[in-house]
PQR file with spaces between the fields and no chain letter, atoms N, CA, C, O and H, PARSE charges and radii, in Angstrom:
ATOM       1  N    UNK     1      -3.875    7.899  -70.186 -0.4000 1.5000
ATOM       2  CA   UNK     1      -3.751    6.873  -69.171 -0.0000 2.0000
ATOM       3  C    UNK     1      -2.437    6.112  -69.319  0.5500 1.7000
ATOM       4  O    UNK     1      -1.720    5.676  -68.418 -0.5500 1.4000
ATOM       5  N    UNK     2      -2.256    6.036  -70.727 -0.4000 1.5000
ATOM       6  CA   UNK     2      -0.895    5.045  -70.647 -0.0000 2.0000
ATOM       7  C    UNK     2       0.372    5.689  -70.127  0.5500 1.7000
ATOM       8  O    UNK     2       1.254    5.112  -69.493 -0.5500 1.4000
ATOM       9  H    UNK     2      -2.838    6.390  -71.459  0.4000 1.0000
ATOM      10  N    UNK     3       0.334    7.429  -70.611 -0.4000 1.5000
ATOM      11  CA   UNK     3       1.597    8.300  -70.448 -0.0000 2.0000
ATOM      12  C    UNK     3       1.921    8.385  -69.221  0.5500 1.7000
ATOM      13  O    UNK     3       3.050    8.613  -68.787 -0.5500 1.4000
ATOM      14  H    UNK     3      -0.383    7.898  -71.126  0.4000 1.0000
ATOM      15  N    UNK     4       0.589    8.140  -68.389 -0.4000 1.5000
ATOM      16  CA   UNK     4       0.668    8.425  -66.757 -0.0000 2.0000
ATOM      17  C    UNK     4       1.267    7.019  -66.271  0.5500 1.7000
ATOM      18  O    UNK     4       1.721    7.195  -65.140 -0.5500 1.4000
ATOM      19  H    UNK     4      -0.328    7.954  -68.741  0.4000 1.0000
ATOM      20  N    UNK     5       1.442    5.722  -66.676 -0.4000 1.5000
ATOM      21  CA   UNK     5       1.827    4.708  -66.384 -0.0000 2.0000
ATOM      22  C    UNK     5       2.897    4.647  -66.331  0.5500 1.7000
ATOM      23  O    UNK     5       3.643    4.329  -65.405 -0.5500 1.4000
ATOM      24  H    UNK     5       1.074    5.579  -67.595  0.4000 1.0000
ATOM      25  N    UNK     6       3.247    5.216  -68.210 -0.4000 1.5000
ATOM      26  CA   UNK     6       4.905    5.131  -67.775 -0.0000 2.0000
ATOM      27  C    UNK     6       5.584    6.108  -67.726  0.5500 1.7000
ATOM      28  O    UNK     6       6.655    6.168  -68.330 -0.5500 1.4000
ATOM      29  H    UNK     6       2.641    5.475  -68.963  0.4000 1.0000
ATOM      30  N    UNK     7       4.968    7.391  -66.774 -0.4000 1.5000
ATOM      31  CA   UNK     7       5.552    8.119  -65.944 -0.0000 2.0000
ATOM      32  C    UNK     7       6.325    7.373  -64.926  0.5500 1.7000
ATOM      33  O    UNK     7       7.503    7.335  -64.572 -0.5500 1.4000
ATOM      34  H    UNK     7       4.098    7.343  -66.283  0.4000 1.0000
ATOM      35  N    UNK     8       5.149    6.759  -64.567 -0.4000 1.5000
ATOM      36  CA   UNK     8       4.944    6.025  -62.920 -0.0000 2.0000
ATOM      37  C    UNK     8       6.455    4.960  -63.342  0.5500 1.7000
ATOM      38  O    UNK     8       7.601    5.237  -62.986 -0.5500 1.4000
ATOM      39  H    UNK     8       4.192    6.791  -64.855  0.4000 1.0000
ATOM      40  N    UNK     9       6.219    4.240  -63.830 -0.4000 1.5000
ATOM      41  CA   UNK     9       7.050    3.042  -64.372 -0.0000 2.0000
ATOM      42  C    UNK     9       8.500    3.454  -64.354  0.5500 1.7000
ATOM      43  O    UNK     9       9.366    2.877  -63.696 -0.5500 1.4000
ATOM      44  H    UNK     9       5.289    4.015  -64.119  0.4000 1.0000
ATOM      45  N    UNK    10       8.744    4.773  -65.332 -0.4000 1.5000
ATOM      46  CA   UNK    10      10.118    5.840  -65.361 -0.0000 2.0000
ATOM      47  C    UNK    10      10.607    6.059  -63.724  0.5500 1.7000
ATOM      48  O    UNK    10      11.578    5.671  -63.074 -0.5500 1.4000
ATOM      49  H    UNK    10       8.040    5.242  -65.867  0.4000 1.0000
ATOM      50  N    UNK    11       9.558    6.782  -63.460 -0.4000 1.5000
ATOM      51  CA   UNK    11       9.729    6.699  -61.880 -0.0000 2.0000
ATOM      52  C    UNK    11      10.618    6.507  -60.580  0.5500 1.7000
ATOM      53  O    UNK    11      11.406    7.049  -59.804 -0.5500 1.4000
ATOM      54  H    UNK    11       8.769    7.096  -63.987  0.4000 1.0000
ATOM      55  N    UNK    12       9.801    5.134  -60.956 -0.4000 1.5000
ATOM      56  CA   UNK    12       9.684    4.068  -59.821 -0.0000 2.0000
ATOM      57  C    UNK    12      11.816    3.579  -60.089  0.5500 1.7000
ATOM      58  O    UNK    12      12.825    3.569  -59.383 -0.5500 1.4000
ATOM      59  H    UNK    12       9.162    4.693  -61.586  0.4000 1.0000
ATOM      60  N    UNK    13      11.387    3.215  -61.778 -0.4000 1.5000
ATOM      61  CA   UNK    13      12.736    2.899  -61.877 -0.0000 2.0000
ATOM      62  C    UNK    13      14.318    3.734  -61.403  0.5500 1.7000
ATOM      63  O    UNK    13      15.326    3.320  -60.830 -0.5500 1.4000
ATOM      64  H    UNK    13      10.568    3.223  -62.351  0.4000 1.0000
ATOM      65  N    UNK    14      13.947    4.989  -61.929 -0.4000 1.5000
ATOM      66  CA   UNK    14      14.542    6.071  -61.524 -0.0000 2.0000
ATOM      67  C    UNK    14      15.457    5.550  -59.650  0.5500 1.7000
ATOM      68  O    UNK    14      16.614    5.343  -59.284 -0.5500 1.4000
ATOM      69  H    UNK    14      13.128    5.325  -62.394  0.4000 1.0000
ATOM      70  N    UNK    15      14.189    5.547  -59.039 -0.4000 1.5000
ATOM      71  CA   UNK    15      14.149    5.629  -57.353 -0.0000 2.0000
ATOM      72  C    UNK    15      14.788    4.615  -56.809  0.5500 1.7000
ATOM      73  O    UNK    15      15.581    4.679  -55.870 -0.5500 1.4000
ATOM      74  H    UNK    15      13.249    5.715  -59.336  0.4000 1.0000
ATOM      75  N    UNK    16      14.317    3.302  -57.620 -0.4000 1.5000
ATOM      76  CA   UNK    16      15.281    2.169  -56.803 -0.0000 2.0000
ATOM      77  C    UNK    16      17.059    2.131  -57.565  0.5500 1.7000
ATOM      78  O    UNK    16      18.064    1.700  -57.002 -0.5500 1.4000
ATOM      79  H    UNK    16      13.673    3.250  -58.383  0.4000 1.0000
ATOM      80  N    UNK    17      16.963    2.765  -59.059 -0.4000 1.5000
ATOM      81  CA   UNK    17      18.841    2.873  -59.593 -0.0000 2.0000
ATOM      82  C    UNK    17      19.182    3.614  -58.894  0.5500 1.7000
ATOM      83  O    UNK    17      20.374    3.398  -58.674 -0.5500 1.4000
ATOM      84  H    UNK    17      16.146    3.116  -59.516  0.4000 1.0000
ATOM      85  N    UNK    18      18.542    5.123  -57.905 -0.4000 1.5000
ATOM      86  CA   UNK    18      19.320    5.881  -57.065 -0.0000 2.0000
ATOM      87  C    UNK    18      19.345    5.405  -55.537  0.5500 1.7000
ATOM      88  O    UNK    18      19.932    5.982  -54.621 -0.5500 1.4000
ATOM      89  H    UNK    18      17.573    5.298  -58.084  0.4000 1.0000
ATOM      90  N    UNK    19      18.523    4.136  -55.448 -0.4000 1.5000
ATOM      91  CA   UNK    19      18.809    3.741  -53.724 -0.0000 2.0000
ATOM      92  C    UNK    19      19.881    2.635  -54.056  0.5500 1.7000
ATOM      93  O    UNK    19      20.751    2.344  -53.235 -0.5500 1.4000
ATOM      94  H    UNK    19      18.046    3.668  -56.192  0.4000 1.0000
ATOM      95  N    UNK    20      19.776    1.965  -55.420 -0.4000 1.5000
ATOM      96  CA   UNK    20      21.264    0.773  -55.402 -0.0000 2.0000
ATOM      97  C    UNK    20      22.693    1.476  -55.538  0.5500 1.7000
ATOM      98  O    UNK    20      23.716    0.920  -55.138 -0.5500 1.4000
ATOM      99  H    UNK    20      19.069    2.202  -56.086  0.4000 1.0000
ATOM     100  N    UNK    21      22.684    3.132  -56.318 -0.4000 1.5000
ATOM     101  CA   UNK    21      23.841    3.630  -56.525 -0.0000 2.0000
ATOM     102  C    UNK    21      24.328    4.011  -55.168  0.5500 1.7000
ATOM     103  O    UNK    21      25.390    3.645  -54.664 -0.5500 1.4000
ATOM     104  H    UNK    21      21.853    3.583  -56.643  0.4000 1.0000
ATOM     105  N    UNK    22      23.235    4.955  -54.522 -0.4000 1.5000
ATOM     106  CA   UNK    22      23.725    5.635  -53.735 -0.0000 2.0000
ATOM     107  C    UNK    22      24.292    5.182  -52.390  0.5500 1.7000
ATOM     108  O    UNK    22      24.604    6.219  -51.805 -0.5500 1.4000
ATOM     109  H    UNK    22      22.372    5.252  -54.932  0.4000 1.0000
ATOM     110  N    UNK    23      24.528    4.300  -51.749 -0.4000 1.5000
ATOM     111  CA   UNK    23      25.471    3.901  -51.106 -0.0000 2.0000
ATOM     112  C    UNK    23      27.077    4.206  -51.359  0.5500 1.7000
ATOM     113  O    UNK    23      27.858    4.610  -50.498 -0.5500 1.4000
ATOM     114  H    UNK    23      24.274    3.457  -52.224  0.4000 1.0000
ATOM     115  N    UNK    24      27.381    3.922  -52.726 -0.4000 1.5000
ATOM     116  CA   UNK    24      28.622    4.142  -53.334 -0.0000 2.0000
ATOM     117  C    UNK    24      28.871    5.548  -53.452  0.5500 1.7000
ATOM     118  O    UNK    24      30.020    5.987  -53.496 -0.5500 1.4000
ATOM     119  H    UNK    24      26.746    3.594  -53.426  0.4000 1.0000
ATOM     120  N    UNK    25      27.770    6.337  -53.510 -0.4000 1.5000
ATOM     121  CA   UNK    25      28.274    7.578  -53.756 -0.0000 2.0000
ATOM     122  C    UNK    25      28.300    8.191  -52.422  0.5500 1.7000
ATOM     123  O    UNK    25      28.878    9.278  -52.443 -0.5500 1.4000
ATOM     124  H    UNK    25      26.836    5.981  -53.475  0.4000 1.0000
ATOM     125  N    UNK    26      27.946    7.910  -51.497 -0.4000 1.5000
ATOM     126  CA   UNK    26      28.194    8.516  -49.914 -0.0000 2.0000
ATOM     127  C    UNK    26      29.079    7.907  -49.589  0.5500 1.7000
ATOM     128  O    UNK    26      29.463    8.254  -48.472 -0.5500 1.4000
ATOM     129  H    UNK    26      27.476    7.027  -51.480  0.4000 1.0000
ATOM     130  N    UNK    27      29.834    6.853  -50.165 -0.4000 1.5000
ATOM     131  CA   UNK    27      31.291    5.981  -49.325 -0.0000 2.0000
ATOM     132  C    UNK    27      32.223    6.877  -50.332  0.5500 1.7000
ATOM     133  O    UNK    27      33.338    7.165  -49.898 -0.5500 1.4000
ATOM     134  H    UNK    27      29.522    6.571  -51.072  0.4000 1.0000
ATOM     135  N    UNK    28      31.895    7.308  -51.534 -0.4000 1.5000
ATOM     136  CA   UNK    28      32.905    8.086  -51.900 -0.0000 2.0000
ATOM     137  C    UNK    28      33.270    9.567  -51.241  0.5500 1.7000
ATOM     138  O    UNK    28      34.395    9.959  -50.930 -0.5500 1.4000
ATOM     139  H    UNK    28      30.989    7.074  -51.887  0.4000 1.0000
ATOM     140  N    UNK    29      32.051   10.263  -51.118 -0.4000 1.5000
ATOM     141  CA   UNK    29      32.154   11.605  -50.635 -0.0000 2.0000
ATOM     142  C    UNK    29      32.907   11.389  -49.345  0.5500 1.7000
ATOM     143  O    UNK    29      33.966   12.010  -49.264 -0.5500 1.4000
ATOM     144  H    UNK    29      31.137    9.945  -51.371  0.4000 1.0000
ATOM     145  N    UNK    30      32.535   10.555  -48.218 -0.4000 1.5000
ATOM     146  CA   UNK    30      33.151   10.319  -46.724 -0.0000 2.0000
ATOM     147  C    UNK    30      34.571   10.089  -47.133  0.5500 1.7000
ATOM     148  O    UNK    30      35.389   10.731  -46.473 -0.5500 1.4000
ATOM     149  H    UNK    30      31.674   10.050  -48.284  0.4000 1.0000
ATOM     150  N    UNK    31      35.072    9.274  -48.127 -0.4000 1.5000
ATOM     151  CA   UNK    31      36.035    9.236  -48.370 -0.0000 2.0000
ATOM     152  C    UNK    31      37.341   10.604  -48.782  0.5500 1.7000
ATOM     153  O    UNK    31      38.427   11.009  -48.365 -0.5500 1.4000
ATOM     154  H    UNK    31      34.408    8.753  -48.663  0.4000 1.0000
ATOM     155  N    UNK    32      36.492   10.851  -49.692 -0.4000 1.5000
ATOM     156  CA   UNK    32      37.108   12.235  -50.148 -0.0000 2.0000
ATOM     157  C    UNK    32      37.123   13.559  -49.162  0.5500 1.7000
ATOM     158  O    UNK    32      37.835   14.553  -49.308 -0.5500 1.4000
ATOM     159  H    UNK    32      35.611   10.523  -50.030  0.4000 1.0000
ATOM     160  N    UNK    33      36.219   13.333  -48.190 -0.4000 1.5000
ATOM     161  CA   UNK    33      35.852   14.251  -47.626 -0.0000 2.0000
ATOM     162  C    UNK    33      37.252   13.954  -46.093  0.5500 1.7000
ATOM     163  O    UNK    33      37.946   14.863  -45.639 -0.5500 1.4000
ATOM     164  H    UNK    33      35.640   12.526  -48.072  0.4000 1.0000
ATOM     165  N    UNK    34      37.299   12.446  -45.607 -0.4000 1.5000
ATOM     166  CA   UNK    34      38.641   12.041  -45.350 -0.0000 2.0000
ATOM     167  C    UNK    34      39.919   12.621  -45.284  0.5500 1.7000
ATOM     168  O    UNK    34      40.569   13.096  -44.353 -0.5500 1.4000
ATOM     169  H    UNK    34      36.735   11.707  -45.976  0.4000 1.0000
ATOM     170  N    UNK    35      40.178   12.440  -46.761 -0.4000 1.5000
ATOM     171  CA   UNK    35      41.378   13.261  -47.476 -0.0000 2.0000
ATOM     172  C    UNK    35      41.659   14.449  -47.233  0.5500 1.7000
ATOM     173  O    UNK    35      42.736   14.648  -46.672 -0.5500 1.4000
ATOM     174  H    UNK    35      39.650   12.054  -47.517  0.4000 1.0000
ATOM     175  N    UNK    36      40.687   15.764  -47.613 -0.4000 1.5000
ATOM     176  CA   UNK    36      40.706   17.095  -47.552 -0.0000 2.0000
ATOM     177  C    UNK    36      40.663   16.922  -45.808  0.5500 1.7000
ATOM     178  O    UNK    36      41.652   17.541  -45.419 -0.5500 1.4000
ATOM     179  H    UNK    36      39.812   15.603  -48.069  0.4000 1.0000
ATOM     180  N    UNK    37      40.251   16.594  -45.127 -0.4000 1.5000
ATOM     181  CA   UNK    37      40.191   16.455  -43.377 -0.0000 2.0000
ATOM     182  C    UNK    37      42.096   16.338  -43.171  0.5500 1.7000
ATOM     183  O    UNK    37      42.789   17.156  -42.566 -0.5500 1.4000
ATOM     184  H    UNK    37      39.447   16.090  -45.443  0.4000 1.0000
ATOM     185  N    UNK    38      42.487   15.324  -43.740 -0.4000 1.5000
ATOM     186  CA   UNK    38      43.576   14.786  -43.012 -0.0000 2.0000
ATOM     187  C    UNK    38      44.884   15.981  -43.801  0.5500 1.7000
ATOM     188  O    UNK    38      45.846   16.443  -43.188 -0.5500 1.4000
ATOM     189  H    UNK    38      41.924   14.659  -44.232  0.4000 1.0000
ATOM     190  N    UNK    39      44.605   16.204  -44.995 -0.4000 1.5000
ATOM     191  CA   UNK    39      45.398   17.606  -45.119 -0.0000 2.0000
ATOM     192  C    UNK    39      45.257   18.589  -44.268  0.5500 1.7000
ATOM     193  O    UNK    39      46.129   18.777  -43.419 -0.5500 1.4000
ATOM     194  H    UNK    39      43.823   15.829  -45.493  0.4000 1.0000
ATOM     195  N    UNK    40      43.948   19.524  -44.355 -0.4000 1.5000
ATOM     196  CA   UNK    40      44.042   20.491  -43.097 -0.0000 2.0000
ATOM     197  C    UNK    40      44.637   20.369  -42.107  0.5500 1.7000
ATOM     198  O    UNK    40      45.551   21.132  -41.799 -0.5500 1.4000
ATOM     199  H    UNK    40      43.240   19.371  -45.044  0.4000 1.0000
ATOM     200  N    UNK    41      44.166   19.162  -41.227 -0.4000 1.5000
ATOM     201  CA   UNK    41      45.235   18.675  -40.246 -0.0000 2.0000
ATOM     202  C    UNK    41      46.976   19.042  -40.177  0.5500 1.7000
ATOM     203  O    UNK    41      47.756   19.526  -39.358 -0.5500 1.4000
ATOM     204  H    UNK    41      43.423   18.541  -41.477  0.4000 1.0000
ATOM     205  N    UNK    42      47.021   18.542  -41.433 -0.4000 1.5000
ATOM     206  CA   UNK    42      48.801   18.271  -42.035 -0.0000 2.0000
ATOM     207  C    UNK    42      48.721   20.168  -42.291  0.5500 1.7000
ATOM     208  O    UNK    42      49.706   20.812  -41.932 -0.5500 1.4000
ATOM     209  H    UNK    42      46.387   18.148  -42.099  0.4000 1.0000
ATOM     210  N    UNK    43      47.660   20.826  -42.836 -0.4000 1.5000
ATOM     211  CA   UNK    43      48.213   22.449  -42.835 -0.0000 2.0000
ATOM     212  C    UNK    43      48.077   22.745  -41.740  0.5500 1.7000
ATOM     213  O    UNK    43      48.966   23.593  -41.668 -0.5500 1.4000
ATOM     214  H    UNK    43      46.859   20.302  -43.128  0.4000 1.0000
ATOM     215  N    UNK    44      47.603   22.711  -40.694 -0.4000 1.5000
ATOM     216  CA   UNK    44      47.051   23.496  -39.679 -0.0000 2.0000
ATOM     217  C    UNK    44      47.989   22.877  -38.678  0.5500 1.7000
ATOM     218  O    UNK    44      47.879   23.653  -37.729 -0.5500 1.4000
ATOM     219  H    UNK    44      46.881   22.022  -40.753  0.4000 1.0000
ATOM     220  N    UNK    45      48.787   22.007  -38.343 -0.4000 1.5000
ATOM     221  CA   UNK    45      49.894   21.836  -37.514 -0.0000 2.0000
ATOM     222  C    UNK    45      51.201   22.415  -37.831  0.5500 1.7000
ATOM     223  O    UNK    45      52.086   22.697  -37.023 -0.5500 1.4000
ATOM     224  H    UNK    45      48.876   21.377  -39.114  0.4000 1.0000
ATOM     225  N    UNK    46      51.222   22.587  -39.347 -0.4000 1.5000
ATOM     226  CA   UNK    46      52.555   23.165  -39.642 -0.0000 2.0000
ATOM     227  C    UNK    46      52.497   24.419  -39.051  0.5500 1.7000
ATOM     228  O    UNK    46      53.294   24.615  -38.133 -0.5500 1.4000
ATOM     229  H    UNK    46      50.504   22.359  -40.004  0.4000 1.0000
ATOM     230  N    UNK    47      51.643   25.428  -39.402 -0.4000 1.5000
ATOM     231  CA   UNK    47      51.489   26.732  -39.770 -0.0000 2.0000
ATOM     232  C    UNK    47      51.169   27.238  -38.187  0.5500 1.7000
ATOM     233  O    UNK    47      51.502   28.351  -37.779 -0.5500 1.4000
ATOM     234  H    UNK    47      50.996   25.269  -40.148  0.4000 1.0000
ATOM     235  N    UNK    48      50.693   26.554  -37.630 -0.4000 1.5000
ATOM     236  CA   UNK    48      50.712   27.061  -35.520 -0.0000 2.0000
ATOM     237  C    UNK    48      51.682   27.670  -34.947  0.5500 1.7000
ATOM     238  O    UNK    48      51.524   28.570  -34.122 -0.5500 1.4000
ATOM     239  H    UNK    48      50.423   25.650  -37.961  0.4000 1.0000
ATOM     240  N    UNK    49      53.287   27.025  -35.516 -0.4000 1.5000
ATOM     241  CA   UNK    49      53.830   28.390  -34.094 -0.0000 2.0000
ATOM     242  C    UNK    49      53.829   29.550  -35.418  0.5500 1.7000
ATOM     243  O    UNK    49      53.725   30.718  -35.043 -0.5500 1.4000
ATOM     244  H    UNK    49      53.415   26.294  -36.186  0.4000 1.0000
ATOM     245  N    UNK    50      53.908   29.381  -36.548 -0.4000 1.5000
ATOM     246  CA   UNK    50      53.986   30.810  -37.472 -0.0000 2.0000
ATOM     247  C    UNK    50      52.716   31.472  -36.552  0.5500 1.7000
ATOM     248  O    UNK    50      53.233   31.683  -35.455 -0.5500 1.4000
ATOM     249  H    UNK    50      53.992   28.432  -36.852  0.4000 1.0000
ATOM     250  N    UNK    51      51.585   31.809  -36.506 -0.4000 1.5000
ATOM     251  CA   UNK    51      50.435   31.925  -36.054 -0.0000 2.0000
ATOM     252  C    UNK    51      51.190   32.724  -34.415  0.5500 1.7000
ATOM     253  O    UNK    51      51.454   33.900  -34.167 -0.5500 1.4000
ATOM     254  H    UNK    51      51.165   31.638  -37.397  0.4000 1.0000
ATOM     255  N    UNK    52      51.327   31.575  -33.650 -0.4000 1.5000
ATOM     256  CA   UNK    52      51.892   32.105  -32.243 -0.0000 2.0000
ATOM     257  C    UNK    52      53.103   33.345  -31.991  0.5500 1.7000
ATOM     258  O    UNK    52      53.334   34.136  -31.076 -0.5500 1.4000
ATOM     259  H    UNK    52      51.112   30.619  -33.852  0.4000 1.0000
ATOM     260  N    UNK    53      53.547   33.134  -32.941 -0.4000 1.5000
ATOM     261  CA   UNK    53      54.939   34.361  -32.992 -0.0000 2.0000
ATOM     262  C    UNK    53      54.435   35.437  -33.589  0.5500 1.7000
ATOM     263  O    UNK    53      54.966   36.499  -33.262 -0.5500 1.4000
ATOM     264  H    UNK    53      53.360   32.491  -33.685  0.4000 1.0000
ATOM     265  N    UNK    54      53.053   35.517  -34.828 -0.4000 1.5000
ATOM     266  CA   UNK    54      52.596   36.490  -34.925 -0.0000 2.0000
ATOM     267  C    UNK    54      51.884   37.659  -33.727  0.5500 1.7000
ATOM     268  O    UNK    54      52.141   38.863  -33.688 -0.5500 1.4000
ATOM     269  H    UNK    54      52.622   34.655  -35.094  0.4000 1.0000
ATOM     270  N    UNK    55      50.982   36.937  -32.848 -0.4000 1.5000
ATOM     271  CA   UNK    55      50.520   37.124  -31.982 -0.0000 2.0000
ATOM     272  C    UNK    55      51.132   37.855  -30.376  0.5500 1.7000
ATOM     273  O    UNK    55      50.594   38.547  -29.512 -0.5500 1.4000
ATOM     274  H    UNK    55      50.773   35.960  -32.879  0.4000 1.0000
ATOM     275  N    UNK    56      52.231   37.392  -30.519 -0.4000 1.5000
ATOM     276  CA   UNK    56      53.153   37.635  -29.654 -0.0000 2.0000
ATOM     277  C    UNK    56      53.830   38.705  -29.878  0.5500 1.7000
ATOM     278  O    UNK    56      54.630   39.062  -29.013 -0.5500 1.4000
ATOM     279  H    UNK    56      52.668   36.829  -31.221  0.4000 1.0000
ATOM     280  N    UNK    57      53.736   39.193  -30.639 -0.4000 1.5000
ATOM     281  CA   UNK    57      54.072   40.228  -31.223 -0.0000 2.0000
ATOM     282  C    UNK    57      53.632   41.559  -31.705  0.5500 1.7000
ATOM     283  O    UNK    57      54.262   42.518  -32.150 -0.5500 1.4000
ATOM     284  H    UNK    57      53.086   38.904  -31.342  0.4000 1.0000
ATOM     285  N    UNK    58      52.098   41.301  -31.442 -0.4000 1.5000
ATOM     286  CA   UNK    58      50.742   42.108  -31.339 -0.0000 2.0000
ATOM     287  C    UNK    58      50.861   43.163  -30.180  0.5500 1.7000
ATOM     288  O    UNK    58      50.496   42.414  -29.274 -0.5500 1.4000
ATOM     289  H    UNK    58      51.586   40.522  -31.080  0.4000 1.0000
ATOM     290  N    UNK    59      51.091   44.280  -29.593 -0.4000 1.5000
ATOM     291  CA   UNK    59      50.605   44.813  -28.615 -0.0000 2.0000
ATOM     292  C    UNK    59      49.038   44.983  -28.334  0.5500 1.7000
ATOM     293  O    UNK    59      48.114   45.262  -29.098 -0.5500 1.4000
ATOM     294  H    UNK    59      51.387   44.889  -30.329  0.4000 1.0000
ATOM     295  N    UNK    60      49.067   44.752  -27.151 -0.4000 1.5000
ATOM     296  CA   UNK    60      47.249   44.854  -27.238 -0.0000 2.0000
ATOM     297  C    UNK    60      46.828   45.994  -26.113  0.5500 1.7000
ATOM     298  O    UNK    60      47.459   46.271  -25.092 -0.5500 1.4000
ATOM     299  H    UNK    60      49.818   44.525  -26.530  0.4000 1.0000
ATOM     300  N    UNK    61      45.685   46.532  -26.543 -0.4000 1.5000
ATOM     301  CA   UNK    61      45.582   47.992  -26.057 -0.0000 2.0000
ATOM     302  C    UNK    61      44.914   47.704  -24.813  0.5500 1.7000
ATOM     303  O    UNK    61      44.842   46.572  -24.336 -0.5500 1.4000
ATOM     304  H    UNK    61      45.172   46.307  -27.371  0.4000 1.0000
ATOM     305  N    UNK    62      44.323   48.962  -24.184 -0.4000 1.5000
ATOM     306  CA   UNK    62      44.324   48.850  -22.687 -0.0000 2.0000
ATOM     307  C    UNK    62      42.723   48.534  -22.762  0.5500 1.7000
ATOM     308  O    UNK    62      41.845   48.886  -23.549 -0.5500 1.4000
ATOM     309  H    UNK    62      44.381   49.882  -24.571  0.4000 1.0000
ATOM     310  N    UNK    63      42.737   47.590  -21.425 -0.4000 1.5000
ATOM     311  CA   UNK    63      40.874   47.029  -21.409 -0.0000 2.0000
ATOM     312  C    UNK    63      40.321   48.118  -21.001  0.5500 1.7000
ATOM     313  O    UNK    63      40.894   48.944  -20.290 -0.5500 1.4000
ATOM     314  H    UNK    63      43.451   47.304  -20.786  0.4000 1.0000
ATOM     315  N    UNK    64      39.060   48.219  -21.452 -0.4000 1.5000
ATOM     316  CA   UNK    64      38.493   49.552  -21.018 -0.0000 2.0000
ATOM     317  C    UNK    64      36.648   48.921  -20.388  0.5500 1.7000
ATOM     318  O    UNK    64      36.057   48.376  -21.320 -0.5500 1.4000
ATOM     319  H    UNK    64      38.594   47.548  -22.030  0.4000 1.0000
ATOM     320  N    UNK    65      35.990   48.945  -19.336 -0.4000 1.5000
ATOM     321  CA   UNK    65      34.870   48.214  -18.714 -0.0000 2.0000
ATOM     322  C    UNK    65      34.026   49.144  -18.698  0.5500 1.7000
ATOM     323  O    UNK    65      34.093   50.052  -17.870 -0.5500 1.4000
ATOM     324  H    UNK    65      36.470   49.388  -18.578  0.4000 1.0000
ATOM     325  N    UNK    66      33.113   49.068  -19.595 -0.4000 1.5000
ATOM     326  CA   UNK    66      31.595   49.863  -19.705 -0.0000 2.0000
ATOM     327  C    UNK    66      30.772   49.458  -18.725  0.5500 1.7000
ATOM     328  O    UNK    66      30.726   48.402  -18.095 -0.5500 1.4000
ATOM     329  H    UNK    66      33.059   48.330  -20.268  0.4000 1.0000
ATOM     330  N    UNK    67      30.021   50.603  -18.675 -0.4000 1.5000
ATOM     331  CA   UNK    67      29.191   50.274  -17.206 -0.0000 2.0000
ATOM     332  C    UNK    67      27.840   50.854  -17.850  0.5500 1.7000
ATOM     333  O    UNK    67      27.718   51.873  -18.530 -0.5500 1.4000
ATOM     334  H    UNK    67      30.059   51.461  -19.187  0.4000 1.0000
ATOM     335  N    UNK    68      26.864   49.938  -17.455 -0.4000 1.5000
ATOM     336  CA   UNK    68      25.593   50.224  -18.245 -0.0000 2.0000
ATOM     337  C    UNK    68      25.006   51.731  -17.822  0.5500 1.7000
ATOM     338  O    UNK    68      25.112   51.959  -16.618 -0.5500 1.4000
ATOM     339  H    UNK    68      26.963   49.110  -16.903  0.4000 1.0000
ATOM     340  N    UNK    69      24.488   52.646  -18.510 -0.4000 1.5000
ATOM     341  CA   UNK    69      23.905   53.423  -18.146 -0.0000 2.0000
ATOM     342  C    UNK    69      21.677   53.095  -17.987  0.5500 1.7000
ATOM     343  O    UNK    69      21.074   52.596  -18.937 -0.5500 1.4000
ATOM     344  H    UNK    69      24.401   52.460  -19.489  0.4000 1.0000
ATOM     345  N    UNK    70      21.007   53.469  -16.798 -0.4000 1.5000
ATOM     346  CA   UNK    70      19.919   53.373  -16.798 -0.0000 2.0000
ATOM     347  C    UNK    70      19.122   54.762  -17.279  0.5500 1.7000
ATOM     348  O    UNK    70      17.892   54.785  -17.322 -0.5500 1.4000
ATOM     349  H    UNK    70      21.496   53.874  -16.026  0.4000 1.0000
């Protein structure tokens, strides 16, 4: 009976140190998560006309339109 108490007791405590931390730890992740956002950005504007001149440069083969058979 007592072990089951201070299960409960362990618990309980456990639940409310992870509802006072965790605020801080979701303002960190959004944060960090921020960062890696605003790089991509900063890669993914550089690297666009490289990208476009590749493309342009692609021949592309002839369309060909399937027609269902019944």
């Amino acid at each position: 009976m007592v072990g089951l108490l201070k299960f409960f007791l362990i618990l309980t405590g456990i639940v409310y140190l992870l509802r006072f931390i965790s605020p801080f730890i979701v303002k960190y992740l959004i944060h960090r998560l921020s960062k890696k956002m605003q790089h991509f950005d900063a890669d993914s504007s550089s690297s666009t006309p490289n990208k476009e001149t590749k493309k342009s440069k692609k021949e592309m083969g002839e369309y060909i339109d399937y027609e269902e058979i019944d």
